[in-house]
C-alpha positions as CSV (number, residue, x, y, z in Angstrom):
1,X,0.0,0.0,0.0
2,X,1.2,3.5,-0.6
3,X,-0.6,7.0,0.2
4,X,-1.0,9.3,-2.5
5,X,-0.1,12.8,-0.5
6,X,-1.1,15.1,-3.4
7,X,-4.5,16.9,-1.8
8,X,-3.0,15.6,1.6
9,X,-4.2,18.8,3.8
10,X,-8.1,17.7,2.7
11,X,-8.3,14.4,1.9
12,X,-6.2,10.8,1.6
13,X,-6.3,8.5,-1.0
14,X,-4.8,4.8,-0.5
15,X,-3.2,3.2,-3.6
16,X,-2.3,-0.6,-3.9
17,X,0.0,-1.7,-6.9
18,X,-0.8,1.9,-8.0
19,X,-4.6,2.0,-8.3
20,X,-6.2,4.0,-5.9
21,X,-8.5,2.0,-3.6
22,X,-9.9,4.3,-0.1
23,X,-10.3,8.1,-0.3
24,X,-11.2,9.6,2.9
25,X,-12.2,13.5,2.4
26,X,-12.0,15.7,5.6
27,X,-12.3,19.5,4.1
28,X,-12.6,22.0,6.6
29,X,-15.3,23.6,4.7
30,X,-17.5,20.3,4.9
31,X,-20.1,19.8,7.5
32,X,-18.6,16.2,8.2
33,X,-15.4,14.0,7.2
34,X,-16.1,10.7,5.3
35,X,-15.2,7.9,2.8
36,X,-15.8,9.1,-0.6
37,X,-14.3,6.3,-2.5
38,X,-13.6,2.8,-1.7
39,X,-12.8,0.2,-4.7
40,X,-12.4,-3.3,-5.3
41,X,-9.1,-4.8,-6.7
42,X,-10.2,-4.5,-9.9
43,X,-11.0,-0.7,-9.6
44,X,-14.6,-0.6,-9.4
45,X,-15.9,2.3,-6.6
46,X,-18.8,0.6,-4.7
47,X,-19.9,4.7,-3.5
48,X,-21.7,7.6,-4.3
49,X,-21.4,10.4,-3.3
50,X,-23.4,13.3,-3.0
51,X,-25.8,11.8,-5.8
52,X,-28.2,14.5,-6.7
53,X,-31.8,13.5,-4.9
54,X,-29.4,12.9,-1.7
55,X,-26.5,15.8,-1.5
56,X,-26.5,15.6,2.2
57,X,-25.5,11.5,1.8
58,X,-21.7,11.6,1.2
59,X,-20.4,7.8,-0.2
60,X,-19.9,6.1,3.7
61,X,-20.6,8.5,6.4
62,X,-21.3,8.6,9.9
63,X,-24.2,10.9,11.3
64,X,-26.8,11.0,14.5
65,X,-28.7,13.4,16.2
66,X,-26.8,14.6,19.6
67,X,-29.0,16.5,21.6
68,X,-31.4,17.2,19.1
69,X,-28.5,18.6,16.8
70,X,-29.0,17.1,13.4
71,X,-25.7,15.7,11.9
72,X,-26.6,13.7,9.2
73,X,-28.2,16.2,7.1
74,X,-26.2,19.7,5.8
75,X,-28.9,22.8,5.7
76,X,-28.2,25.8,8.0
77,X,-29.1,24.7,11.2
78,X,-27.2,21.3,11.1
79,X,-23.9,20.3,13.5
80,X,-20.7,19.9,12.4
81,X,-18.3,17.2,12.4
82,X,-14.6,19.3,13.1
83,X,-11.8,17.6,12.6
84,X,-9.3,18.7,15.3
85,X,-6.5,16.4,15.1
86,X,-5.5,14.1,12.5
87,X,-2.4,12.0,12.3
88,X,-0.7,10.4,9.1
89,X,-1.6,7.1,8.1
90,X,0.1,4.3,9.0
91,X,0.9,1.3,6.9
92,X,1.7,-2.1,8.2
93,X,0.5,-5.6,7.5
94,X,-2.4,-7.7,9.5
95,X,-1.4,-11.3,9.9
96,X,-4.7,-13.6,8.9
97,X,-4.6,-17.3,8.6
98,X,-0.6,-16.8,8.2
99,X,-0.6,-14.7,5.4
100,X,0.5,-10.9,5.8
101,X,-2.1,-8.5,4.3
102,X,-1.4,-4.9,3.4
103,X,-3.3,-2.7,6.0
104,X,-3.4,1.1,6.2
105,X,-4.5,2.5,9.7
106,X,-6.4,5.9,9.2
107,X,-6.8,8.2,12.9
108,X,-8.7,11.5,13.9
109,X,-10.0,13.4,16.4
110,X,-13.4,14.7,16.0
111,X,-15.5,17.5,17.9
112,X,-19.1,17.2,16.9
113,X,-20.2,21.3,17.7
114,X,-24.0,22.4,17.6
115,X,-24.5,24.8,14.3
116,X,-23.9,28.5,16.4
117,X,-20.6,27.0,17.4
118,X,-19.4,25.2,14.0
119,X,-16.3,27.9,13.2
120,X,-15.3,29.0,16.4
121,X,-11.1,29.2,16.5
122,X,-11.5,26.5,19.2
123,X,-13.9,23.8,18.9
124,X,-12.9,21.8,22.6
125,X,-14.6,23.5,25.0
126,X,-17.6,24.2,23.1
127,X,-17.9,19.9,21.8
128,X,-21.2,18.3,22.3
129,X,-19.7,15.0,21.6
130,X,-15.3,14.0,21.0
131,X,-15.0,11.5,18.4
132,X,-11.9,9.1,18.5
133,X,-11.9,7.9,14.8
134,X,-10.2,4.7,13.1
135,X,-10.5,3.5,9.9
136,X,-8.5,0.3,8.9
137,X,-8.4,-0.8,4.7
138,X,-7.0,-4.2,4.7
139,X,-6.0,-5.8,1.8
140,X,-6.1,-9.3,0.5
141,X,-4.8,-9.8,-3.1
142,X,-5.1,-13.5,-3.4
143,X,-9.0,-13.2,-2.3
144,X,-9.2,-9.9,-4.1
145,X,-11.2,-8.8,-0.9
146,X,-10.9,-5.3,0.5
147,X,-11.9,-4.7,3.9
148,X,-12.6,-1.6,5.7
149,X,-13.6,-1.4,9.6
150,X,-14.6,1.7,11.2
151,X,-14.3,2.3,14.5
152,X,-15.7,5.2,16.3
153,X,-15.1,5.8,20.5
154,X,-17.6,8.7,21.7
155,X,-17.4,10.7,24.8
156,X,-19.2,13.2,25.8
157,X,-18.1,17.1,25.1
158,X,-17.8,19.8,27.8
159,X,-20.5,22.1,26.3
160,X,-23.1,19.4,27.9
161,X,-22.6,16.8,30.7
162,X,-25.2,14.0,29.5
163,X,-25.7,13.6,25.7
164,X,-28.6,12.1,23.6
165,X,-27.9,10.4,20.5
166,X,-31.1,9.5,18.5
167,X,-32.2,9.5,14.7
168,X,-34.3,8.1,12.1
169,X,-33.7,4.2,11.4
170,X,-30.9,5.4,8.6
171,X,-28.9,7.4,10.6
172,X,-25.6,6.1,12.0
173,X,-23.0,4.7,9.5
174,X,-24.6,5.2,6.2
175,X,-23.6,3.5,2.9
176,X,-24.8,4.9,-0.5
C-alpha cells in the first residue's frame, strides 16, 4: 500500500499496486469527514457520493442526532463534524490465517459542535460529543477482498454533561 499525499491537507487517498483504492475527504469547509471512494481490486468504486436526490448523503458516512443537533443532514441549522486532530496514516501488515495483508491505519479526532458553534477558532470547549476515529483498509490480493472497519469511541463534550444520541432508522454509519 502506498498513500498518495497530493491533496494531503483535505483528503487521503490509499493506492495498492498503483490504483487507488480508499479516499477519505475531511475538508474543513464540509459539514462532516467521510469515505468518498472505496474500490475493489479490480477498480470498481462501490460509492456515491453526493448523488443528486441525496447531496447531504456523502459515499460512507457517519451521522446522528446529539442533543437534538442534526448531523446527518447539511442545511443551515445542522452540527458539524470538526476535525481537530488528524495523524498520518500508517501502513503495516495484519497477519490472517498466516498470510500478511497490506493494511493502512487511518486516525482523527473529532469535535461534533452544535450549528452556532461550527467555526469558532477552538472547537474543545464548546464539543457536544469528542469522536476518536479509526479506519483500517485491509487488503487481500489473493482473495481480491478489500476490507474496511470503522471504528468510532464517543465521549461526551464539555459544552453538555449527558448527551442524547437519537435519529431516524438510517442514521448512524450510512452507505450509499
Amino acid at each position: 500500500l502506498e498513500i498518495d499525499r497530493t491533496e494531503a491537507t483535505t483528503s487521503w487517498s490509499i493506492l495498492f499496486e498503483g490504483k487507488k483504492l480508499l479516499v477519505y475527504s475531511f475538508d474543513p469547509q464540509k459539514f462532516k469527514p467521510y469515505v468518498k471512494e472505496l474500490r475493489t481490486i479490480k477498480g470498481d468504486n462501490i460509492l456515491r457520493d453526493a448523488p443528486h436526490d441525496h447531496l447531504h448523503h456523502h459515499a460512507l458516512m457517519y451521522g446522528i442526532r446529539v442533543n437534538g443537533v442534526n448531523f446527518w443532514e447539511e442545511t443551515p441549522g445542522c452540527g458539524v463534524e470538526r476535525v481537530v486532530e488528524t495523524s498520518q496514516p500508517v501502513l503495516g501488515f495484519a497477519n490472517s490465517n498466516g498470510e500478511r495483508l497490506p493494511r493502512a491505519t487511518l486516525t482523527q479526532v473529532l469535535r461534533w459542535v452544535s450549528p452556532e458553534d461550527a467555526f469558532l477558532p477552538n472547537a474543545a470547549p464548546v464539543a457536544l460529543l469528542i469522536e476518536h476515529r479509526t479506519l483500517v483498509l485491509t487488503v487481500n490480493a489473493r482473495r481480491e477482498e478489500v476490507a474496511l472497519e470503522w471504528t468510532s469511541r464517543f465521549e461526551v463534550g464539555p459544552k453538555t454533561n449527558t448527551v442524547t444520541l437519537t435519529g431516524a432508522n438510517y442514521h448512524g454509519l450510512g452507505m450509499r
